[in-house]
PATORLO-136491 format. One record per residue (C-alpha): x negated, y, z negated; residue in one letter. Coordinates in Angstrom, 2 decimals, always signed. Layout:
<atoms>
<atom><x>X</x><y>Y</y><z>Z</z><residu>a</residu></atom>
...
</atoms>
This chain:
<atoms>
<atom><x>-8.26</x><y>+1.69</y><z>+7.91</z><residu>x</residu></atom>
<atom><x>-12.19</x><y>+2.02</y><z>+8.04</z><residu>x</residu></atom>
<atom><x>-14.02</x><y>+0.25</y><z>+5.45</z><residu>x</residu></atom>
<atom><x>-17.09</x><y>+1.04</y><z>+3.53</z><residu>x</residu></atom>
<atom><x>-19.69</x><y>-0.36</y><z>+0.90</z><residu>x</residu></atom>
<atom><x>-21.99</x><y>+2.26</y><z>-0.30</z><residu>x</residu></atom>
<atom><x>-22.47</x><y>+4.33</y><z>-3.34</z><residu>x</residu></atom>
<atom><x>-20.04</x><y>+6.93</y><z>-4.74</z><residu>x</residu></atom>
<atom><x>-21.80</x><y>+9.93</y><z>-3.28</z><residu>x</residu></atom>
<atom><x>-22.82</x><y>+8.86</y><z>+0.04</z><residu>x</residu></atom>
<atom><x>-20.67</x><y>+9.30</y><z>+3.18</z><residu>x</residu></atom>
<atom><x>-18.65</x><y>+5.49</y><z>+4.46</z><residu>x</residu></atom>
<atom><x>-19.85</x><y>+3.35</y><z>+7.50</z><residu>x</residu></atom>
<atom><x>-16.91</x><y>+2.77</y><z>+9.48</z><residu>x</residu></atom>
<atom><x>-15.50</x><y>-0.46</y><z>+10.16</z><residu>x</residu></atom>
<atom><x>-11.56</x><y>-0.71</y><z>+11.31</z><residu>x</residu></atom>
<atom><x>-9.77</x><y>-2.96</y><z>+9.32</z><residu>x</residu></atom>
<atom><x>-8.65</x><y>-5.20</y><z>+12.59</z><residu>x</residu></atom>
<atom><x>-11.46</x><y>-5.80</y><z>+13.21</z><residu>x</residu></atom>
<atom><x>-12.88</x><y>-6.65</y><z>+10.24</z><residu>x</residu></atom>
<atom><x>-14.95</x><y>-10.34</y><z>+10.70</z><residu>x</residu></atom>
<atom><x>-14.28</x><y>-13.42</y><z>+8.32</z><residu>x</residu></atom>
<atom><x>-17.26</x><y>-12.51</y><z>+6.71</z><residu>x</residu></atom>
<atom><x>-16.62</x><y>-8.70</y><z>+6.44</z><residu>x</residu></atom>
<atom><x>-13.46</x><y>-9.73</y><z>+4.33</z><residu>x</residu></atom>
<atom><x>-15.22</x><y>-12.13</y><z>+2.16</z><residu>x</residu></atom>
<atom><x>-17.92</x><y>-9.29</y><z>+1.46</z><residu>x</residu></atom>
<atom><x>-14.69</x><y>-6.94</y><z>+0.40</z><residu>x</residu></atom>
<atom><x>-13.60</x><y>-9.43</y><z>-1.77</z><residu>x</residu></atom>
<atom><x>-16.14</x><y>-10.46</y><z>-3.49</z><residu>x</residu></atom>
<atom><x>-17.22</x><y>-6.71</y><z>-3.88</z><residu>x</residu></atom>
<atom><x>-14.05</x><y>-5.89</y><z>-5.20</z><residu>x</residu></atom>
<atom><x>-13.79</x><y>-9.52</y><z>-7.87</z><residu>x</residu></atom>
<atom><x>-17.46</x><y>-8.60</y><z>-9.05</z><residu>x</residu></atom>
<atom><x>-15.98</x><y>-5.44</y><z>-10.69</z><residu>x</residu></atom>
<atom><x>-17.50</x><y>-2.85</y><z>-8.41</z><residu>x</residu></atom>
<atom><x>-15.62</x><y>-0.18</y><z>-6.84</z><residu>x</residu></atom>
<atom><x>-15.31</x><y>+0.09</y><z>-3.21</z><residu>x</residu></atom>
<atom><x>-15.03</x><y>+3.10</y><z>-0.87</z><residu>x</residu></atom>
<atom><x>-13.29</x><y>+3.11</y><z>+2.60</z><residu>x</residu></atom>
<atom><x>-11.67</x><y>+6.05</y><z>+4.74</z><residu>x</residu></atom>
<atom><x>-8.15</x><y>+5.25</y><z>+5.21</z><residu>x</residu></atom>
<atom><x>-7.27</x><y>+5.56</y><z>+9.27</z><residu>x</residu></atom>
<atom><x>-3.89</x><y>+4.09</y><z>+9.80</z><residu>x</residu></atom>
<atom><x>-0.39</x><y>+5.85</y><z>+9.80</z><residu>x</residu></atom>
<atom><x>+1.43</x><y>+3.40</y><z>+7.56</z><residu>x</residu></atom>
<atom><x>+0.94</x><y>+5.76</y><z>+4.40</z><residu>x</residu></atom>
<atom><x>+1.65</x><y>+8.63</y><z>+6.18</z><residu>x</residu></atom>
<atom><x>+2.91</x><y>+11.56</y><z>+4.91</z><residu>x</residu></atom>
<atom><x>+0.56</x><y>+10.82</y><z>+1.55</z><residu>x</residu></atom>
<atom><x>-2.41</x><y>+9.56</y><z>+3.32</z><residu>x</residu></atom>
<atom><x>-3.08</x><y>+10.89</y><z>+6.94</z><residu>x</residu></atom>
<atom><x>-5.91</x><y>+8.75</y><z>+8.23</z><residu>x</residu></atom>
<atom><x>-8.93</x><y>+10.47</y><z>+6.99</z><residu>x</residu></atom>
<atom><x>-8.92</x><y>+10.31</y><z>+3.10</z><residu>x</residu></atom>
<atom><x>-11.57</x><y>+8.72</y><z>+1.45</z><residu>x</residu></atom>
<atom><x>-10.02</x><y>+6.28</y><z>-1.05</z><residu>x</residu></atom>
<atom><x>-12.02</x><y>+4.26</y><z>-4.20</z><residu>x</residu></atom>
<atom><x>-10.79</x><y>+0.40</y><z>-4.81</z><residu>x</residu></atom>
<atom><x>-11.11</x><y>-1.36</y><z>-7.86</z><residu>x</residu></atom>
<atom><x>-9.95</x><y>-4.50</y><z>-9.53</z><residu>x</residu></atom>
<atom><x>-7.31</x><y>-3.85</y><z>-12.03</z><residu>x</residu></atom>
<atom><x>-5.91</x><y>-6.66</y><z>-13.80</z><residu>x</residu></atom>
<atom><x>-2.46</x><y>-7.69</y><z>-12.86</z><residu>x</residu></atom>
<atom><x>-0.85</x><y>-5.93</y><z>-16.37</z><residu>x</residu></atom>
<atom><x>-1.95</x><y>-2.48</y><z>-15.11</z><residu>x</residu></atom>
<atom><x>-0.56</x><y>-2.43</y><z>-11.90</z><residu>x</residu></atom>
<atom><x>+2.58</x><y>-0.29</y><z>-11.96</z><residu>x</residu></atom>
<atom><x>+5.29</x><y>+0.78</y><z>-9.06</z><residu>x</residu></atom>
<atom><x>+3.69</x><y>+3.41</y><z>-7.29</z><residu>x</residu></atom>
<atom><x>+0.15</x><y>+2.15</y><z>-7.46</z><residu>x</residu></atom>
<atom><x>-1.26</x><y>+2.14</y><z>-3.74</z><residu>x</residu></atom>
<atom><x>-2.99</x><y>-1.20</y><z>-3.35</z><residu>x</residu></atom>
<atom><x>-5.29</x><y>-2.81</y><z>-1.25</z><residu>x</residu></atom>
<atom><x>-4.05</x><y>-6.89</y><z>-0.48</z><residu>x</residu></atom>
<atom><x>-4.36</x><y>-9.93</y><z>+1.79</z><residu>x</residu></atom>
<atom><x>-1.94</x><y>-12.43</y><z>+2.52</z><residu>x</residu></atom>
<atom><x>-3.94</x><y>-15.61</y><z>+3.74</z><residu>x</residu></atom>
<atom><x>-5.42</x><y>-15.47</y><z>+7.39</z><residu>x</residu></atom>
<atom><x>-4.36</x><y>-11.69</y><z>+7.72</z><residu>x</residu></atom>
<atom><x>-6.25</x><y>-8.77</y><z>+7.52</z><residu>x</residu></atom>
<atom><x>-6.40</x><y>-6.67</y><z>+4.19</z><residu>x</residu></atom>
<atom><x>-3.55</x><y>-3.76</y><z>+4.01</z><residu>x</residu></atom>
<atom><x>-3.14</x><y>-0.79</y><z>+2.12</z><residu>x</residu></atom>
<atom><x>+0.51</x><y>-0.14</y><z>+0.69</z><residu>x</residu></atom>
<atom><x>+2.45</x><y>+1.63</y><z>-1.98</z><residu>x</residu></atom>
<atom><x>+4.08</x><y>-1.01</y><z>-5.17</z><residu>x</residu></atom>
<atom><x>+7.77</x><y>-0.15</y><z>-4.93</z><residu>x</residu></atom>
<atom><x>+9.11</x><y>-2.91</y><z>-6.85</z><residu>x</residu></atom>
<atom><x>+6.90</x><y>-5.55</y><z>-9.09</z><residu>x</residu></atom>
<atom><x>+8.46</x><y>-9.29</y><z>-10.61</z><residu>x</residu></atom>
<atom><x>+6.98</x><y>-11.44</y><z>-12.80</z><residu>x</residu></atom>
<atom><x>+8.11</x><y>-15.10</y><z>-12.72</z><residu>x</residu></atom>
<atom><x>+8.69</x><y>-17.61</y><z>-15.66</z><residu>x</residu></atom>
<atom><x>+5.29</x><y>-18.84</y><z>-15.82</z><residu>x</residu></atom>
<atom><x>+3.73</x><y>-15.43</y><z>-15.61</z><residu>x</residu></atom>
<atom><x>+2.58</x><y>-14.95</y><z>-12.07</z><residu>x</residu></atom>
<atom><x>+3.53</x><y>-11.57</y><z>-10.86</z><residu>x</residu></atom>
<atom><x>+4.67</x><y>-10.38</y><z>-7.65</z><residu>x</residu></atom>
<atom><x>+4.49</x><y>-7.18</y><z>-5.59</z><residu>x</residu></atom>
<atom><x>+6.88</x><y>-5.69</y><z>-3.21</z><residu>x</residu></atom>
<atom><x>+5.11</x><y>-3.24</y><z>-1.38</z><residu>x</residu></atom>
<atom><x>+5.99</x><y>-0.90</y><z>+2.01</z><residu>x</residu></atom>
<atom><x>+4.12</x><y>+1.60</y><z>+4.08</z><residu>x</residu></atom>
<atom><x>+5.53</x><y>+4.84</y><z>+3.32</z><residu>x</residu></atom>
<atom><x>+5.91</x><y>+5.64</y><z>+6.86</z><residu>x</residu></atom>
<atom><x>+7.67</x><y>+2.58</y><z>+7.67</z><residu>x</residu></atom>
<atom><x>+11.61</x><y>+1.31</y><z>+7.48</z><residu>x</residu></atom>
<atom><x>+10.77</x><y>-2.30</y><z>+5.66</z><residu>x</residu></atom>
<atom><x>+9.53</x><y>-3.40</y><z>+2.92</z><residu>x</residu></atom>
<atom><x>+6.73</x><y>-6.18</y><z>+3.45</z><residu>x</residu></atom>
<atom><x>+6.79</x><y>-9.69</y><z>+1.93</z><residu>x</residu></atom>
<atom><x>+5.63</x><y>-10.23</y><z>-1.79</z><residu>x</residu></atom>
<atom><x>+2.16</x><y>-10.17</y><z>-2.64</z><residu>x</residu></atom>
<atom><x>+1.00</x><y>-12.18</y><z>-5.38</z><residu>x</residu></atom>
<atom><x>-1.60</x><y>-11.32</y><z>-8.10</z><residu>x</residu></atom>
<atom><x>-4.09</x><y>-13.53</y><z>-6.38</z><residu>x</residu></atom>
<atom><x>-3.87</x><y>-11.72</y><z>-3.05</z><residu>x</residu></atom>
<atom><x>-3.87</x><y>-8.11</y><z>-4.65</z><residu>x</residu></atom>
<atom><x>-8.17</x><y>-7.34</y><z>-4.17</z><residu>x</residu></atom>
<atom><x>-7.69</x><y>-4.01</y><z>-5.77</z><residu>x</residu></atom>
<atom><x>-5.83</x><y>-0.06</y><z>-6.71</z><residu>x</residu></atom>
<atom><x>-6.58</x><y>+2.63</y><z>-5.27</z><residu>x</residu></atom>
<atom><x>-8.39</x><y>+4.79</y><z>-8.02</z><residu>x</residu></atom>
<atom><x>-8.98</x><y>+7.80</y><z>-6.31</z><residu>x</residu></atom>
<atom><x>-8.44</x><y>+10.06</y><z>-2.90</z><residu>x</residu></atom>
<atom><x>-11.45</x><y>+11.95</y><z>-1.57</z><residu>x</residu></atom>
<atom><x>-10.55</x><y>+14.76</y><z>+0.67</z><residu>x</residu></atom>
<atom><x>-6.81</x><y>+14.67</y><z>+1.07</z><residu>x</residu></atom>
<atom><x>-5.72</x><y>+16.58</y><z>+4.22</z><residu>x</residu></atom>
<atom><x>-2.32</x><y>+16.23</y><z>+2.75</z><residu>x</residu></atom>
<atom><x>-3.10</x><y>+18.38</y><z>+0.11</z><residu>x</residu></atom>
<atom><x>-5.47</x><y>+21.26</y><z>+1.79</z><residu>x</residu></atom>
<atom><x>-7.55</x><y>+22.43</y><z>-0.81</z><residu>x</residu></atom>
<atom><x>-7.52</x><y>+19.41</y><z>-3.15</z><residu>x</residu></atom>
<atom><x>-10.95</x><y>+17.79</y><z>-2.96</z><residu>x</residu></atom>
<atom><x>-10.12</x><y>+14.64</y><z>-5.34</z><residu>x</residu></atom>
<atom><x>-6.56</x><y>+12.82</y><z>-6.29</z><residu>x</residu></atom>
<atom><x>-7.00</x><y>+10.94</y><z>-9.49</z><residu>x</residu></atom>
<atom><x>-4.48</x><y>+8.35</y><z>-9.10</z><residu>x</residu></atom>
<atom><x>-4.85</x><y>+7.08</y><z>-12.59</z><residu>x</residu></atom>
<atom><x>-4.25</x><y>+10.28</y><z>-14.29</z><residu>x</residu></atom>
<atom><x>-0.83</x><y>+10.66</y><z>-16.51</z><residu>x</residu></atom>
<atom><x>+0.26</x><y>+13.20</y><z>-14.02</z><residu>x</residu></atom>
<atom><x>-0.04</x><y>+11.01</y><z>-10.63</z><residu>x</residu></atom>
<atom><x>+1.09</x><y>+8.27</y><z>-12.21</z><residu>x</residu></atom>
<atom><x>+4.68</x><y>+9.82</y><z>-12.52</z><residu>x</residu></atom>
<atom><x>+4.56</x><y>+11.24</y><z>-9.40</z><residu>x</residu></atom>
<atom><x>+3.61</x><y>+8.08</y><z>-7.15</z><residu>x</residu></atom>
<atom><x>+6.28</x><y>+5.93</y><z>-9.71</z><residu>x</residu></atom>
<atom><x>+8.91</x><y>+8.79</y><z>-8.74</z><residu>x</residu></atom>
<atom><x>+7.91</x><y>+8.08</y><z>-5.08</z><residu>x</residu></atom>
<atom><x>+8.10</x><y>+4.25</y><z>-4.62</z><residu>x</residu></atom>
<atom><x>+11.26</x><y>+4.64</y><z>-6.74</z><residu>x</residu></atom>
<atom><x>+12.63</x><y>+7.15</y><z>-3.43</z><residu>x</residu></atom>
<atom><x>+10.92</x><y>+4.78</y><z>-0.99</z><residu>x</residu></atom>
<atom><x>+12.91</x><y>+1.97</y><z>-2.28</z><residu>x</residu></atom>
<atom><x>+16.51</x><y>+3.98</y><z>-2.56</z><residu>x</residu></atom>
<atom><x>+15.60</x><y>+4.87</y><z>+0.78</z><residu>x</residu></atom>
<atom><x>+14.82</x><y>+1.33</y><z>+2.25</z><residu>x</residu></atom>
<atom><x>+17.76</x><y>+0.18</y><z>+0.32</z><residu>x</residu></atom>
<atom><x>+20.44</x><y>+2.41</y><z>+2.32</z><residu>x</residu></atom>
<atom><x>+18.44</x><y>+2.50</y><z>+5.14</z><residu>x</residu></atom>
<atom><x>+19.34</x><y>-1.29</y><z>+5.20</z><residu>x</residu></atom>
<atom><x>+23.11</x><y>-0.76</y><z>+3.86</z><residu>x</residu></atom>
<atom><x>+23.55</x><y>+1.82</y><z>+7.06</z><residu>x</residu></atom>
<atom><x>+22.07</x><y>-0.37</y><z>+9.51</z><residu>x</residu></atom>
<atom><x>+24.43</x><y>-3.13</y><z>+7.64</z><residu>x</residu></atom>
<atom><x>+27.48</x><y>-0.98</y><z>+7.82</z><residu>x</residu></atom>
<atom><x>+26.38</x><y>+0.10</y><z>+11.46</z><residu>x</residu></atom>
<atom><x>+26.22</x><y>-4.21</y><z>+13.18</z><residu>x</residu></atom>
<atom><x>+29.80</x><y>-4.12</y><z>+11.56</z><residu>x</residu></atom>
<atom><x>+31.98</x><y>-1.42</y><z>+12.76</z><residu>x</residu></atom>
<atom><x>+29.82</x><y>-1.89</y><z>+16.32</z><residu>x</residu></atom>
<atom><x>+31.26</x><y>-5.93</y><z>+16.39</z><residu>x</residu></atom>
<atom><x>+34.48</x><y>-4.80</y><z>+14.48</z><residu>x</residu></atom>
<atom><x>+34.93</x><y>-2.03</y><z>+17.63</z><residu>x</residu></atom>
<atom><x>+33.75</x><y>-5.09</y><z>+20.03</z><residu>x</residu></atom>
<atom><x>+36.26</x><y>-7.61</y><z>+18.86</z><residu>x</residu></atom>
<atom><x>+38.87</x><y>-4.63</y><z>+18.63</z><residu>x</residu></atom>
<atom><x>+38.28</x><y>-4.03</y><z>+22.36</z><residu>x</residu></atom>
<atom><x>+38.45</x><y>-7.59</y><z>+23.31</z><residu>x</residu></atom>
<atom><x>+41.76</x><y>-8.17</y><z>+22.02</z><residu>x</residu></atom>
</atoms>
C-alpha cells in the first residue's frame, strides 16, 4: 500500500507501507486523529478482487459507532505497520470497547481483533477502480455500497468459516485413515 498526504485533487507521493518510518506512521496518525482525510494508492493484493493495487482510496476518522461489517479500514496493531482490511465481524465488550474482526479478501484467515484505539480510519472513497472499468469514484458511504460491502464480509466470513470446517474435517479423516492403516 503507497501512502499519501496531499490535497483531494492532486496526484499521491508514494511511500510503501513496509517501509513506512516511525515517524511516517506517527504523521498518518495524527493526520488521520486531527479529522483530516487522507489519500493513499492501495498496492498490495490482500483486497484483491475489490481493490487491485492501484485505486486511490480517501481515509477518515469515523467514530467507533459508525463502523459497520463491510467497512474497509485502515488499522495498526502496536509495533506493526498500518493494514488495510475488510470488517467481517464487529463485538463490543461489557464496558463498551469494541472490537473488529477483519480479513484480506484475498486471503484464507481472518486476522486478530482490532480494537477501537488501533482503527486510524474508513475508507470513504475509491478513486479509479480498475475493478470496475469505467467507474471513476466508489462512494463507500453511500446506502447502496453499504449493502453491498455488508453482503460481502457476510460471504467472506461463511467462506472463512467452512473453509476452516473443511480443513477441520480434512486433519480428521487424514489421522482417522492413518490410525486405520496402522492397526
Amino acid at each position: 500500500m503507497k501512502n499519501s498526504y496531499r490535497s483531494s485533487d492532486a496526484h499521491p507521493v508514494a511511500v510503501t507501507a513496509a517501509g513506512l518510518s516511525r515517524e511516517m506512521v506517527e504523521l498518518i496518525e495524527d493526520i488521520l486523529a486531527g479529522g483530516l482525510k487522507l489519500r493513499i494508492r492501495a498496492t498490495g493484493k490482500s483486497m484483491t478482487p475489490f481493490l487491485r493495487g492501484c485505486e486511490i482510496l480517501t481515509i477518515k476518522k469515523s467514530p467507533d459507532c459508525s463502523l459497520r461489517k463491510g467497512d474497509l479500514i485502515f488499522s495498526r496493531k502496536p509495533g506493526c505497520h498500518p493494514v488495510l482490511h475488510r470488517i467481517i465481524d464487529i463485538q463490543q465488550s461489557g464496558d463498551g470497547r469494541i472490537y473488529c474482526r477483519t480479513k484480506g479478501d484475498a486471503l484464507d484467515a481472518a486476522d486478530e481483533p482490532v480494537t477501537g484505539a488501533e482503527i486510524l480510519g474508513k475508507v470513504c472513497r475509491i478513486e479509479d477502480s480498475a475493478a470496475m472499468p469505467g467507474l471513476k469514484q466508489i462512494d463507500l458511504e453511500s446506502h447502496f455500497w453499504g449493502n453491498a460491502n455488508y453482503a460481502y464480509a457476510f460471504f467472506l466470513r461463511v467462506m472463512s468459516r467452512s473453509r476452516s470446517l473443511a480443513s477441520g474435517a480434512l486433519i480428521y479423516f487424514r489421522e482417522m485413515s492413518g490410525a486405520r492403516e496402522g492397526s
